[in-house]
TIRO-174201 format. One record per residue (C-alpha): z, y, x; residue number from 1. Coordinates in Angstrom, 3 decimals. Example, Ala and Ser with C-alpha at 12.3 -4.5 7.8 and 13.67 -1.06 7.14 Angstrom:
2
zz,yy,xx,k
7.800,-4.500,12.300,1
7.140,-1.060,13.670,2
This chain:
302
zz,yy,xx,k
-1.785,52.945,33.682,1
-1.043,54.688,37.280,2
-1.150,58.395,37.639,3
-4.147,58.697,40.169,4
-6.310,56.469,37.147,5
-5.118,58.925,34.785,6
-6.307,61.846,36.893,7
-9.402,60.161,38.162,8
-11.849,61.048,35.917,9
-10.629,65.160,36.487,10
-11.135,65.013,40.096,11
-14.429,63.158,39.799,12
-15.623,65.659,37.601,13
-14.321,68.481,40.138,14
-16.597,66.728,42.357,15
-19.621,66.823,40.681,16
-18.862,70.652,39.462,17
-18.721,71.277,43.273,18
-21.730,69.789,44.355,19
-23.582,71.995,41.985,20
-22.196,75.136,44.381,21
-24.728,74.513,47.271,22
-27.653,75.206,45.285,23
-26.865,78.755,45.160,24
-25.322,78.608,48.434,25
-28.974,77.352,50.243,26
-31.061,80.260,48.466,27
-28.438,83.045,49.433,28
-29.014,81.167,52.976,29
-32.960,81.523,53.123,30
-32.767,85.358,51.738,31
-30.756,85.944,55.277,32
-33.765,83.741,57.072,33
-31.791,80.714,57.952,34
-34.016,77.464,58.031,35
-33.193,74.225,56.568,36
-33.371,71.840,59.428,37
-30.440,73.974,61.157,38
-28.620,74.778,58.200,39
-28.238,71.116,57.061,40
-27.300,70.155,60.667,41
-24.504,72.723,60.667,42
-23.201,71.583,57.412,43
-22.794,68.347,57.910,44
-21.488,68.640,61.595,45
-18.724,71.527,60.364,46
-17.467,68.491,57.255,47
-17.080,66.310,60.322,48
-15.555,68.191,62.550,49
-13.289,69.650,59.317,50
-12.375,66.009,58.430,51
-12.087,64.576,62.020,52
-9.092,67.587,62.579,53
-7.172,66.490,59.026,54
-7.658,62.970,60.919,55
-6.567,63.649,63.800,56
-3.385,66.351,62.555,57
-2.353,63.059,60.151,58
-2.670,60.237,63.085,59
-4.201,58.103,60.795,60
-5.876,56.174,63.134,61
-8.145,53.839,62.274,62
-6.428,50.773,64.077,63
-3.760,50.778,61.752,64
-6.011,50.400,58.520,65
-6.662,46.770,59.086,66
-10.604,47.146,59.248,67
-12.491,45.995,61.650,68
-16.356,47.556,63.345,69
-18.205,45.658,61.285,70
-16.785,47.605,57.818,71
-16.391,50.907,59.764,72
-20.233,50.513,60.455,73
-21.240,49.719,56.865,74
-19.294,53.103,55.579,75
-20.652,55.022,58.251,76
-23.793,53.187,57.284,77
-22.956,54.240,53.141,78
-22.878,57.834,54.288,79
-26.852,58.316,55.236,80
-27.083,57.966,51.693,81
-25.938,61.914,51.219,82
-28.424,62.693,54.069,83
-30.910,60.940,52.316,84
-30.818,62.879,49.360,85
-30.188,66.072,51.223,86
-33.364,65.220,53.379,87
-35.385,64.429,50.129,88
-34.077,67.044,47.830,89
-35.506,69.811,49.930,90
-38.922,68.505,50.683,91
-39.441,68.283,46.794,92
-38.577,71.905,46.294,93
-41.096,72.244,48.839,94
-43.774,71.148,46.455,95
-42.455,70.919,42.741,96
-40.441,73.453,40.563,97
-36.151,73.276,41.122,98
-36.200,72.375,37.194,99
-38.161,69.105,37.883,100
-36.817,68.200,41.148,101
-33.160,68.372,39.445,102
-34.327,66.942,35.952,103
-35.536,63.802,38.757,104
-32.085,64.089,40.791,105
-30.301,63.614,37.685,106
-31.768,60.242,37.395,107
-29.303,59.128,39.938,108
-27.187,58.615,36.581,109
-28.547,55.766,35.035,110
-29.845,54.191,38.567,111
-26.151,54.177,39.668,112
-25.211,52.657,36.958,113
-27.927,49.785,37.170,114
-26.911,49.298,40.716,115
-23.172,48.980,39.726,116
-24.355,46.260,37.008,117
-26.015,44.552,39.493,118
-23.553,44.763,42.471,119
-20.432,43.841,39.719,120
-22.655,41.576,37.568,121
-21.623,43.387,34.433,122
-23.376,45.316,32.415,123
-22.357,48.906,30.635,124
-20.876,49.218,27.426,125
-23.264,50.258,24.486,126
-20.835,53.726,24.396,127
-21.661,53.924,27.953,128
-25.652,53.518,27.613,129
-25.557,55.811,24.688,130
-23.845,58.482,26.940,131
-26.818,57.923,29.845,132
-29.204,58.634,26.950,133
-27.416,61.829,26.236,134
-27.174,62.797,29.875,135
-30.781,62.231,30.591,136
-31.702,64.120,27.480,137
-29.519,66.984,28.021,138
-30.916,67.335,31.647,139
-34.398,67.784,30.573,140
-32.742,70.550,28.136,141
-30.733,72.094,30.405,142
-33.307,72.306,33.570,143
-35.991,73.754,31.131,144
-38.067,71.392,32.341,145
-40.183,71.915,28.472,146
-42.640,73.256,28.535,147
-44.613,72.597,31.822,148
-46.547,75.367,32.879,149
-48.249,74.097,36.004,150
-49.370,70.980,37.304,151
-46.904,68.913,39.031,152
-47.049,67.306,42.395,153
-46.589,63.549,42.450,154
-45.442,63.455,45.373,155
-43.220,66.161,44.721,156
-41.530,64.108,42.136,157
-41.161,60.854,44.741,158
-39.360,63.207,46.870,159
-36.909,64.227,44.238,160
-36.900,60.300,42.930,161
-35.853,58.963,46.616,162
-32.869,62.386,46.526,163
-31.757,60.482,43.093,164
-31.635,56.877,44.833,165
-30.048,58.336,47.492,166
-27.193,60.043,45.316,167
-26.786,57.284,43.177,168
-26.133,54.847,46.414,169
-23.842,57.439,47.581,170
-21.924,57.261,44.348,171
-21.699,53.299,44.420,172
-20.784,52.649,48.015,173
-18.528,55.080,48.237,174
-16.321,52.983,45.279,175
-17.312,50.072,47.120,176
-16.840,49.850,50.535,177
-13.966,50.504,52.745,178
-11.209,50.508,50.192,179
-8.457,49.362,52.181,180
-9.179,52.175,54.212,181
-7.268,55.679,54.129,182
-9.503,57.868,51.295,183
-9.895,60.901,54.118,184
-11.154,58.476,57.257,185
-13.322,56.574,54.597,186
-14.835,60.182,53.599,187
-15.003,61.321,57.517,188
-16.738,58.056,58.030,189
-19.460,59.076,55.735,190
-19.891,62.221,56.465,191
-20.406,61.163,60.162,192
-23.152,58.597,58.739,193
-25.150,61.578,56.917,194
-24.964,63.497,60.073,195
-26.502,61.267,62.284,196
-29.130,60.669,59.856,197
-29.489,64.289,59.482,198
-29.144,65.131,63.077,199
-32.599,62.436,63.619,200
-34.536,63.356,60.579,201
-34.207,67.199,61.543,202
-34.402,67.187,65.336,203
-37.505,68.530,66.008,204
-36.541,71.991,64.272,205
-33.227,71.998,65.326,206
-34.641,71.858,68.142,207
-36.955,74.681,68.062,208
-34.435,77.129,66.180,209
-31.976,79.341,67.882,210
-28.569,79.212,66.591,211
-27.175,82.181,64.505,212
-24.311,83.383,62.944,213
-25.228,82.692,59.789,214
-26.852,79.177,59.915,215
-23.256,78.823,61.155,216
-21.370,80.726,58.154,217
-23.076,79.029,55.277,218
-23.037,75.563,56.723,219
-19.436,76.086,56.921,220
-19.279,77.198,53.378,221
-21.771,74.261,52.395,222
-19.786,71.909,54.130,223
-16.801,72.299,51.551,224
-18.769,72.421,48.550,225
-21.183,69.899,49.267,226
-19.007,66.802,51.735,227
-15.622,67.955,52.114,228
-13.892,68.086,48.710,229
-16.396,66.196,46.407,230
-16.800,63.248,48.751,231
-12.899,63.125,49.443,232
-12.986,63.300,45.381,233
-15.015,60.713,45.018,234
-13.288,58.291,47.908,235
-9.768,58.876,46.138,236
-10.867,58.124,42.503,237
-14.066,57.072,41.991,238
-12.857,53.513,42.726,239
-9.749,54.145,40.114,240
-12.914,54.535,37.390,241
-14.235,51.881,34.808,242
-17.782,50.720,35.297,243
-20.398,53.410,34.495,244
-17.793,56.193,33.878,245
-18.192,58.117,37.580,246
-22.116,58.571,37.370,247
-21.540,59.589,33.844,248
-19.294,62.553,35.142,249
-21.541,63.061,38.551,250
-23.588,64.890,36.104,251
-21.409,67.281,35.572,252
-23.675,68.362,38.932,253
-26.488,70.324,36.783,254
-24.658,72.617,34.494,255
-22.520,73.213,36.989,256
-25.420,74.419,39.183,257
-27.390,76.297,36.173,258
-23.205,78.161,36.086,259
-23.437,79.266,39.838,260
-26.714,80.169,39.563,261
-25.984,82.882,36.949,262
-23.264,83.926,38.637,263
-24.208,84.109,42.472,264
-27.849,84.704,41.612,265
-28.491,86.387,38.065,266
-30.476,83.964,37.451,267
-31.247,83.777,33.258,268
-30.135,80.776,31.511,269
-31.646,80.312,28.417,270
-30.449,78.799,24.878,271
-32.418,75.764,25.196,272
-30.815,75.324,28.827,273
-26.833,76.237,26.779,274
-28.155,73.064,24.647,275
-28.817,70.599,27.307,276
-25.212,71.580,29.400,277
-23.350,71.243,25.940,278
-25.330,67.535,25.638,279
-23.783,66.351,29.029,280
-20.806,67.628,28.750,281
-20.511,65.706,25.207,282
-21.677,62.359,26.767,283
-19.365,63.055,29.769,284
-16.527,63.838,27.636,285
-17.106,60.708,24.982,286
-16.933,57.761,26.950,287
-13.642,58.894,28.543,288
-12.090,60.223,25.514,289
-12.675,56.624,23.591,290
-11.369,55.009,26.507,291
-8.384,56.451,26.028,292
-8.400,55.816,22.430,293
-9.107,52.512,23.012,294
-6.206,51.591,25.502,295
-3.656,53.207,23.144,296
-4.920,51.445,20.347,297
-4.877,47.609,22.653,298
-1.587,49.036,24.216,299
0.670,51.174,22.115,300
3.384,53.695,23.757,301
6.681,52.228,22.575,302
């Protein structure tokens, strides 16, 4: 087994941990008044121009990857799936409670993995199903989603549904598409695709909103968290993953962001909450950890 396969499923999970960082990052963000429109146009513009310097500094240039338009516009294409769920995410918090717009983000687990089955025509392991069911369990747990004290919107809950289709296509195509290109111009590629969605979607307030130091600052900061090193993650190793195994570990995403929270914000966490991070964690570490049972057992160190 090669060394990058053997550290893929670390880095994957370091990529999921660090999309759970913006979360915090966009609520510090609205206490100093910056609106979303601007603040996700900033973001994703700073990961471009972040990755299109490392580009540039490397002279990696795209005519010596052996691709051709047609595949750079289908990863550019892949990327308006992260400004999809962006776009999404934040008009659901608009209208239902964070706990049940991430309990319906997390979906993004098993939906990736259906789309994978489909794409690959080959279905997940039992072990594999078994750890969805855990995931989606421990999600409800974790985002204290029990009990419901208000009514929820339905269309609230679309929103949030479309950020987890979104996600999960963002997970898929990025293992998918442009593999024989170089890992950071594949993930500069996609950002560029979820900023031109982004920069369309939001125009009208962009528009409308002077620019201000700190739109600027915590789009920066965003940027990292959110494109830069997850999706760079996720181009290196997610393809270096067995079927089912990187959505699995995406999840990482919600404890990760229930952590921050407490940290950055105070925010309480509760022992039901403790529960439900403990039950993903479990069902992201057991499908890797019999994996690697397994291939020592079918191929024995001498």
């Amino acid at each position: 087994m090669s060394f990058l396969k053997k550290i893929a499923p670390v880095f994957v999970a370091l990529g999921a941990i660090s999309f759970g960082v913006p979360a915090s990052l966009f609520k510090i963000a609205r206490r100093e008044g910056v609106v979303n429109g601007p603040l996700l146009f900033w973001s994703f513009l700073s990961a471009v121009v972040i990755l299109g310097i490392v580009h540039v500094v490397r002279r990696n240039w795209l005519r010596y990857q052996h691709t051709n338009w047609k595949q750079i516009g289908l990863v550019i294409a892949a990327g308006t799936g992260s400004g999809f769920t962006n776009t999404f995410y934040i008009q659901a918090l608009k209208l239902i409670p964070v706990a049940a717009a991430a309990v319906m983000l997390m979906q993004a687990v098993w939906l990736s993995v259906l789309l994978g089955a489909v794409i690959q025509r080959r279905w997940p392991s039992r072990l594999q199903v078994l750890s969805i069911v855990l995931v989606l369990i421990g999600t409800v747990l974790a985002a204290g989603l029990f009990p419901i004290t208000q009514a929820l919107s339905p269309l609230g809950l679309f929103y949030a549904f479309l950020a987890a289709c979104g996600y999960a296509c963002t997970m898929q195509f990025t293992a998918l598409l442009g593999n024989n290109l170089d890992p950071m111009t594949k993930t500069w590629l996609l950002c560029l695709g979820a900023f031109i969605l982004i920069s369309i979607v939001w125009i009208p307030q962009i528009a409308t909103t002077p620019v201000t130091l700190p739109t600027i600052k915590w789009g920066v900061l965003i940027a990292l968290f959110s494109m830069v090193f997850p999706l760079v993650a996720y181009s290196l190793f997610m393809p270096q993953l067995d079927l089912g195994i990187g959505p699995i570990l995406s999840s990482l995403e919600l404890p990760s962001s229930i952590v921050v929270a407490f940290i950055l914000l105070g925010e309480t966490v509760s022992g039901q909450q403790i529960l439900g991070v403990f039950i993903i964690i479990a069902a992201v570490v057991l499908p890797n950890v019999w994996g690697m049972w397994h291939r020592q057992q079918v191929h024995p160190r001498s």
